[in-house]
Legacy VTK file of the C-alpha trace (Angstrom):
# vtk DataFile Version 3.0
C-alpha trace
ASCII
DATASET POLYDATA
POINTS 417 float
83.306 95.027 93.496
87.024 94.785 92.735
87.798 97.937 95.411
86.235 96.178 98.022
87.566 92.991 97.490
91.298 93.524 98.551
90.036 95.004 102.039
87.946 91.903 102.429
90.523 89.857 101.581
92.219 91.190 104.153
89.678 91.137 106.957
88.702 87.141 106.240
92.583 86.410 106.325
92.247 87.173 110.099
90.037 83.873 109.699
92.064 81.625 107.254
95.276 82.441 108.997
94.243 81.046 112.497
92.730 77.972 110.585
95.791 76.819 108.473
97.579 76.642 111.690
94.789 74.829 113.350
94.893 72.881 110.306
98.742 71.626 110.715
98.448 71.088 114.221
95.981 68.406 112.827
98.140 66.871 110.706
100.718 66.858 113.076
98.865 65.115 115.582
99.244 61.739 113.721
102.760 62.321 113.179
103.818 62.659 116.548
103.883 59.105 117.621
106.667 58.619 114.531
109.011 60.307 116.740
110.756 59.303 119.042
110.330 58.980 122.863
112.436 61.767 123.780
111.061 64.153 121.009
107.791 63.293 122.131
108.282 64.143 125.552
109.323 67.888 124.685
105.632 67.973 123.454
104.442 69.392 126.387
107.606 71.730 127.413
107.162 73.275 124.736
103.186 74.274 125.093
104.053 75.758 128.559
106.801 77.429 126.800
104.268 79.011 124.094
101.822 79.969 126.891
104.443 81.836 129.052
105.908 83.576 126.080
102.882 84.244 124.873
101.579 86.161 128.341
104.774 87.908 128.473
104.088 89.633 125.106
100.903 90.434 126.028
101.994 92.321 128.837
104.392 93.970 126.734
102.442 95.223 124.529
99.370 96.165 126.819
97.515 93.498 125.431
94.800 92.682 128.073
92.068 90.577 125.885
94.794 87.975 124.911
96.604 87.683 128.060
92.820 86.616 129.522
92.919 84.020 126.382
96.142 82.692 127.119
95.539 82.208 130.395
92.333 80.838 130.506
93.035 77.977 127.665
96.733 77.346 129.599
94.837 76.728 132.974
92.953 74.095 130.558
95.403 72.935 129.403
97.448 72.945 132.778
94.918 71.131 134.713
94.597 68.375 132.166
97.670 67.471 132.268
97.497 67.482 136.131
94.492 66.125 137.427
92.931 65.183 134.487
95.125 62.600 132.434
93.555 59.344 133.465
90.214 60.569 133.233
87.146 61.417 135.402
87.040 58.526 137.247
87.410 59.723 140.938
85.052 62.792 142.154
87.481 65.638 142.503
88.879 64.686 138.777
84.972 64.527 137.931
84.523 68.127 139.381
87.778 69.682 137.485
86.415 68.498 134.049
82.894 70.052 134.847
84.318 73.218 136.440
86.290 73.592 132.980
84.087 72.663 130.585
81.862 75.824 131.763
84.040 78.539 133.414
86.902 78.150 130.683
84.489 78.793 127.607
82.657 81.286 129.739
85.888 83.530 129.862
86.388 83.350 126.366
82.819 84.522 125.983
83.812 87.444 128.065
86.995 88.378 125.857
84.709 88.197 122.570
83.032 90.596 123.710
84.764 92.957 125.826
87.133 95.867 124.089
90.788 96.296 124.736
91.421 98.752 127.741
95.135 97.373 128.797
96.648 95.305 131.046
97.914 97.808 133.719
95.111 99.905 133.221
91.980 99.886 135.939
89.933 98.064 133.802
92.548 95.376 133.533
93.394 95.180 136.983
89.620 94.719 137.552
89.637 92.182 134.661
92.309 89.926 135.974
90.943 90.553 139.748
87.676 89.044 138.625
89.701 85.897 137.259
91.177 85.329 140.375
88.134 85.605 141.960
86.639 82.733 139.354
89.556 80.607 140.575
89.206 80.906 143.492
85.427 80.592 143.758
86.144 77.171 141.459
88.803 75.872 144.013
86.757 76.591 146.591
83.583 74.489 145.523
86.241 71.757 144.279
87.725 71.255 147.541
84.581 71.474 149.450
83.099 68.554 146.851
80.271 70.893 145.945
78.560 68.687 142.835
75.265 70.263 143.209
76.543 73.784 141.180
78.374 71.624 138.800
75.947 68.908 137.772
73.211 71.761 138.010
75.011 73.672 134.801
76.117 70.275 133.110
73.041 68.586 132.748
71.555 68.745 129.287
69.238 71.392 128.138
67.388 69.689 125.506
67.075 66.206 124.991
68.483 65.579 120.943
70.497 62.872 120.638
72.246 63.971 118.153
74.087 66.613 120.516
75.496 63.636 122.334
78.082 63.047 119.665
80.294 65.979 120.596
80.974 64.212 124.045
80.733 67.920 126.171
77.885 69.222 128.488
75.852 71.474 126.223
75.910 74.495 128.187
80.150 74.070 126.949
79.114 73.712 123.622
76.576 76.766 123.202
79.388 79.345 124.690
82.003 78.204 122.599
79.207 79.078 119.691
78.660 82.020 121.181
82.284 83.182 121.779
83.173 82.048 118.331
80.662 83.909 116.211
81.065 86.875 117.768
84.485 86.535 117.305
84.359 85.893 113.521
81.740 88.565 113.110
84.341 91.078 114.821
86.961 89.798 113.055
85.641 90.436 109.223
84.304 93.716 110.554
87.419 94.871 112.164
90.248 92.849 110.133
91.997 92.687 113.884
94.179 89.613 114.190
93.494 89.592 117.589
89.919 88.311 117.099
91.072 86.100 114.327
93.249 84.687 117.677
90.212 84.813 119.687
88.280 82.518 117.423
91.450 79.870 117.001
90.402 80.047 121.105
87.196 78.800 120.481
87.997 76.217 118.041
91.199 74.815 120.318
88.393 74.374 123.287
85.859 72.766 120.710
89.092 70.129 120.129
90.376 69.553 123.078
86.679 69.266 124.951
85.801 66.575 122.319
88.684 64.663 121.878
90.452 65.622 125.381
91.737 61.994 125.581
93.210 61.304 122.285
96.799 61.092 122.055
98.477 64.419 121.388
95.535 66.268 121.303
95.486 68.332 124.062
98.883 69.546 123.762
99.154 69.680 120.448
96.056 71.891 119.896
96.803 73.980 123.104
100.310 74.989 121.553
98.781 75.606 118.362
96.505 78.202 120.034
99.023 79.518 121.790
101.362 80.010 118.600
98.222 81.843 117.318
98.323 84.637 120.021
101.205 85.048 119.785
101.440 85.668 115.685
98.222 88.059 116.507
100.083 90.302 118.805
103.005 90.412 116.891
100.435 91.320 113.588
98.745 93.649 115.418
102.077 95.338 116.929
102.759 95.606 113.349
99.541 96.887 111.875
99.657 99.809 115.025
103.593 100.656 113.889
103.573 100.715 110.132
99.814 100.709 108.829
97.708 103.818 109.038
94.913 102.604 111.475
92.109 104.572 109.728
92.724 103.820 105.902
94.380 100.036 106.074
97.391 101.586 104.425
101.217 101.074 104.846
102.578 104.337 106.729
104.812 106.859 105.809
107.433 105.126 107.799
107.339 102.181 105.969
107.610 104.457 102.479
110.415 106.175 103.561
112.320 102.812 104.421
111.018 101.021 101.023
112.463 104.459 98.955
116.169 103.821 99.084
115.745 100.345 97.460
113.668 100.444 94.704
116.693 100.371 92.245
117.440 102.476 88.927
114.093 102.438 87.263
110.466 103.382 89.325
107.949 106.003 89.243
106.491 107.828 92.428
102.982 109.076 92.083
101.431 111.426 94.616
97.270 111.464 95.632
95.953 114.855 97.150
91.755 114.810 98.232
90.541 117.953 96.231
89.012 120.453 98.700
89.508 118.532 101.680
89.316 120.962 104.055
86.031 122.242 102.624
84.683 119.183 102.789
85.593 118.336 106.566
83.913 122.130 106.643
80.753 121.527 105.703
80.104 117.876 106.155
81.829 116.901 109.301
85.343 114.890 110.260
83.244 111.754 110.690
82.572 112.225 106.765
85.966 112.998 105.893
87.310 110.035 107.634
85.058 107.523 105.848
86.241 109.682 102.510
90.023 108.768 103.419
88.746 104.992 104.005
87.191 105.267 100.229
90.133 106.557 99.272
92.651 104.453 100.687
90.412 100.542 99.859
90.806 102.170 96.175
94.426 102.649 96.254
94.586 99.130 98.078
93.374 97.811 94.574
95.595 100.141 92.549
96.399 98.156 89.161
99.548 98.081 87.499
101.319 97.022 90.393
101.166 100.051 92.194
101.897 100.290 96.317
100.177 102.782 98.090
101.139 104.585 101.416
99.515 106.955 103.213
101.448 109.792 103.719
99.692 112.342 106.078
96.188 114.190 106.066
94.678 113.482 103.061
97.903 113.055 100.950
98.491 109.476 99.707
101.834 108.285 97.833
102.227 105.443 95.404
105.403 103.912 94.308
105.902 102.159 90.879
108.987 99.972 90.845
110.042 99.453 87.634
107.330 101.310 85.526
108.225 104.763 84.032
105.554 107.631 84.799
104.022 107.496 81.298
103.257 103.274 82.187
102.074 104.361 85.205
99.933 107.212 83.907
96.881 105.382 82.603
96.387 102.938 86.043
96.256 106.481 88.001
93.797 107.350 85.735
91.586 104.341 86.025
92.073 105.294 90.162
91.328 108.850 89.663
88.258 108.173 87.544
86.849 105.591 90.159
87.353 108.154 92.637
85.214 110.430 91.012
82.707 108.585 89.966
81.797 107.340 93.374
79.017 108.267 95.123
78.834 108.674 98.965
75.227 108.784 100.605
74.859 110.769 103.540
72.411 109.641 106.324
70.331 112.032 108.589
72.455 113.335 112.093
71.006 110.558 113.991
73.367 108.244 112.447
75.447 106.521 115.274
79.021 106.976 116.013
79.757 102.853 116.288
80.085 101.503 112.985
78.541 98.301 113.986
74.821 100.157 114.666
75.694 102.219 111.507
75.577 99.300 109.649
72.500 98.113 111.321
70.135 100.671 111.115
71.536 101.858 107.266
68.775 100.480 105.613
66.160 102.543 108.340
67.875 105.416 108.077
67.074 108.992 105.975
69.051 110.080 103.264
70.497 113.340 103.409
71.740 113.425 99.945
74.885 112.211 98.043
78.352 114.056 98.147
81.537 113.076 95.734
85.015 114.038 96.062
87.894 114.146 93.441
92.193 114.295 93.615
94.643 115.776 91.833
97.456 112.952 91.285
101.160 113.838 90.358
103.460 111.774 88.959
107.221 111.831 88.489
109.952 109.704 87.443
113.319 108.593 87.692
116.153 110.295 85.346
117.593 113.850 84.119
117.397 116.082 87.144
115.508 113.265 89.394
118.498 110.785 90.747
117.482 110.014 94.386
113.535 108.844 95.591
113.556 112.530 97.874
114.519 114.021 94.334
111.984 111.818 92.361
109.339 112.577 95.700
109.523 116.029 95.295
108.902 116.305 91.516
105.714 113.894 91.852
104.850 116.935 94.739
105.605 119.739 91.944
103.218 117.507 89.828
100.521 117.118 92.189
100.432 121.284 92.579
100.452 121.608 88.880
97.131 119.601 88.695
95.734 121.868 91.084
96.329 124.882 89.330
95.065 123.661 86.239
91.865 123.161 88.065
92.328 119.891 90.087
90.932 116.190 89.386
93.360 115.439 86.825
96.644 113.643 86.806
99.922 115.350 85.777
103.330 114.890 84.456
106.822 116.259 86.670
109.773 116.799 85.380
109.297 119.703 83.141
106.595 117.496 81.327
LINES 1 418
417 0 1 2 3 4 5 6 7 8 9 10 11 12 13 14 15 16 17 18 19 20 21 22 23 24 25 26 27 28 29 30 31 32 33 34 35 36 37 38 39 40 41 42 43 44 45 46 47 48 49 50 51 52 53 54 55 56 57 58 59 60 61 62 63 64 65 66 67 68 69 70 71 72 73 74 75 76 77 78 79 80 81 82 83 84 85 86 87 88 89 90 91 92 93 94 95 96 97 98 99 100 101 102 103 104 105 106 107 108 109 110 111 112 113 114 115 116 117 118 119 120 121 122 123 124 125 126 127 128 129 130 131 132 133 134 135 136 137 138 139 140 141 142 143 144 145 146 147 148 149 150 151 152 153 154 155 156 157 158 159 160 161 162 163 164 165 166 167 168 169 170 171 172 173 174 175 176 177 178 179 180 181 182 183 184 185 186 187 188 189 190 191 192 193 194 195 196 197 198 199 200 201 202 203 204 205 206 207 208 209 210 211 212 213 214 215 216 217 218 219 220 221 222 223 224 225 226 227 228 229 230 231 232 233 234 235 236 237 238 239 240 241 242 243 244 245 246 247 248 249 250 251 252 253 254 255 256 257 258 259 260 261 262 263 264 265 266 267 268 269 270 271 272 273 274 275 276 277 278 279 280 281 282 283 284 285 286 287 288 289 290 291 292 293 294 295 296 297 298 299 300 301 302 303 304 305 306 307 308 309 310 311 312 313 314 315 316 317 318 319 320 321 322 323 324 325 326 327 328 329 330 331 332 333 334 335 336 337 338 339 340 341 342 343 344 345 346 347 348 349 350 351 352 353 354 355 356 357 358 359 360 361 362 363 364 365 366 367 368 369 370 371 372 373 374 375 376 377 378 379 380 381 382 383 384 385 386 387 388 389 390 391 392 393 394 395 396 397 398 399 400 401 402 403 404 405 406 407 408 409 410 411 412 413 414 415 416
């Protein structure tokens, strides 16, 4: 249970993140008014400000799926503060607020559950074609006072009073729903900040739907969202430059710029698969790669303070600050053992590619039998011979080969030890 609770951990914080920041945008709602006039006034500046910077980094980084969630909650957010500030209380204001409250949680319906193929990309092009289309289909009933559509998919669906509470049309409420558990369910499954982000989405339009005419509300919550996008483009930039996308782990990259400071006192262990190749032989690459994920959510939860890195093919490193390699020896140990003693089951060929029907049909499916793997782990320290982490590095390597030759799944000593 411990091994899969760091990689959880790290999956639901794609949830908790989004939340504390919905969270303060809460709190500062009811400190706004304390300011004063002129600070308040910058309110809204700086939510357009948000939403443009936050559509310019998406098209940066060739991130489609946000830019559609950025835009859609801004043109909320946008057409409150244009047409809809005093209300509903003349019929084309009356027709905006309808319009929104369906095609607005509609889109983010759509980005829950569509995939990230780009911005430039066809796909995109067709994606952002289609919301001008939207827009322009909306305009068009808008300024041809076309109630009919609009009062057709805001009327209520069931008659519970209770539902009345939440002041939106129903049809609003049950997409946000939609949107927003799909968007959870991707985002513990995946551990993608982006769909962390696309939740915060649903949560803003929940807000700002129910309480659109409450001071600060709007705005407040609109920038908040924004601000969330924009931290989940920025994570995920991150995750795609210096985490290994199949194992969760910090990449070699990242190792080689932690190396030069870890001071005068560390230990660097490394972590070879036993028989990799064999493995991939005989069982298949889509069995090898869910090996390397085993691997790597054990060395997430390496004790002893222990960071790991994956460092290429089925080689992982772990540094040590401040431990020598006999302190460090029996928490490799304790990994290599829970290595070994795992036990993979391996399901008949039909077993789908997508890991989401994998999961689905596990319990349906036949077992083919079990399969186990082992590593050889070599450890070195700092001292004698070993001055520099390349030095240190390449006596954990001369380790690692020593285990091998003694017959492999067994943890050795460098340095002459």
């Amino acid at each position: 249970m411990l091994f899969c609770a760091i990689p959880m951990l790290r999956k639901i914080s794609t949830i908790f993140v989004p939340m504390a920041v919905l969270f303060a945008a809460w709190v500062i709602v009811f400190r706004i008014p304390l300011l004063p006039q002129e600070q308040q006034g910058l309110v809204p500046f700086v939510t357009y400000l948000l939403y443009t910077v936050g559509m310019l980094l998406a098209c940066h980084f060739r991130r489609g799926r946000v830019f559609l969630a950025l835009l859609a909650v801004g043109i909320c957010y946008h057409l409150f503060r244009t047409q809809l500030t005093h209300g509903t209380d003349t019929p084309e204001a009356w027709l905006v607020y309808r319009a929104l409250t369906v095609v607005v949680p509609f889109n983010i319906l759509l980005v829950a559950l569509m995939r990230e193929k780009g911005f430039w990309s066809m796909a995109g092009r067709m994606r952002l074609l289609f919301v001008a289309m939207e827009i322009g289909a909306v305009w068009l009933t808008i300024r041809l006072d076309q109630h009919a559509l609009w009062v057709a998919l805001t009327r209520p669906i069931i008659n519970w009073p209770a539902l009345e509470r939440f002041a939106m049309p129903q049809l609003c409420l049950v997409l946000i729903l939609l949107a927003a558990g799909i968007a959870v369910r991707r985002a513990v499954s995946l551990g993608s900040p982006i769909e962390g982000s696309v939740f915060a989405s649903c949560v803003t339009l929940f807000v700002v739907f129910r309480w659109m005419w409450s001071p600060h509300v709007p705005e407040t919550f609109c920038a908040a969202s924004a601000l969330i996008l924009i931290m989940a483009v920025i994570q995920d930039s991150y995750n795609m430059a210096f985490r290994d996308d199949l194992t969760g782990l910090l990449s070699r990259r990242v190792l080689n710029e932690q190396l030069p400071g870890l001071g005068s006192r560390y230990a660097i262990a490394m972590v070879d698969v036993d028989h990799f190749k064999n493995f991939n032989d005989s069982y298949g690459h889509d069995v090898g790669d869910q090996v390397l994920k085993m691997v790597g959510a054990r060395l997430m939860s390496m004790t002893g303070g222990g960071s790991p890195f994956r460092y290429g093919g089925e080689e992982f490193t772990v540094l040590f600050p401040g431990k020598s390699a006999k302190e460090a020896l029996p928490h490799l140990e304790r990994l290599r053992q829970a290595i070994g003693d795992y036990r993979m089951t391996l399901r008949g060929e039909d077993r789908p590619r997508d890991e989401e029907r994998g999961k689905s049909r596990r319990s349906g499916s036949r077992k083919a039998g079990e399969v186990s793997v082992t590593v050889s782990i070599g450890v070195a320290e700092t001292g004698g011979r070993q001055t520099s982490p390349q030095e240190v590095l390449k006596a954990a390597d001369g380790a690692l080969y020593k285990a091998k030759n003694r017959g492999r799944n067994q943890v050795c000593l460098g340095g002459g030890r």
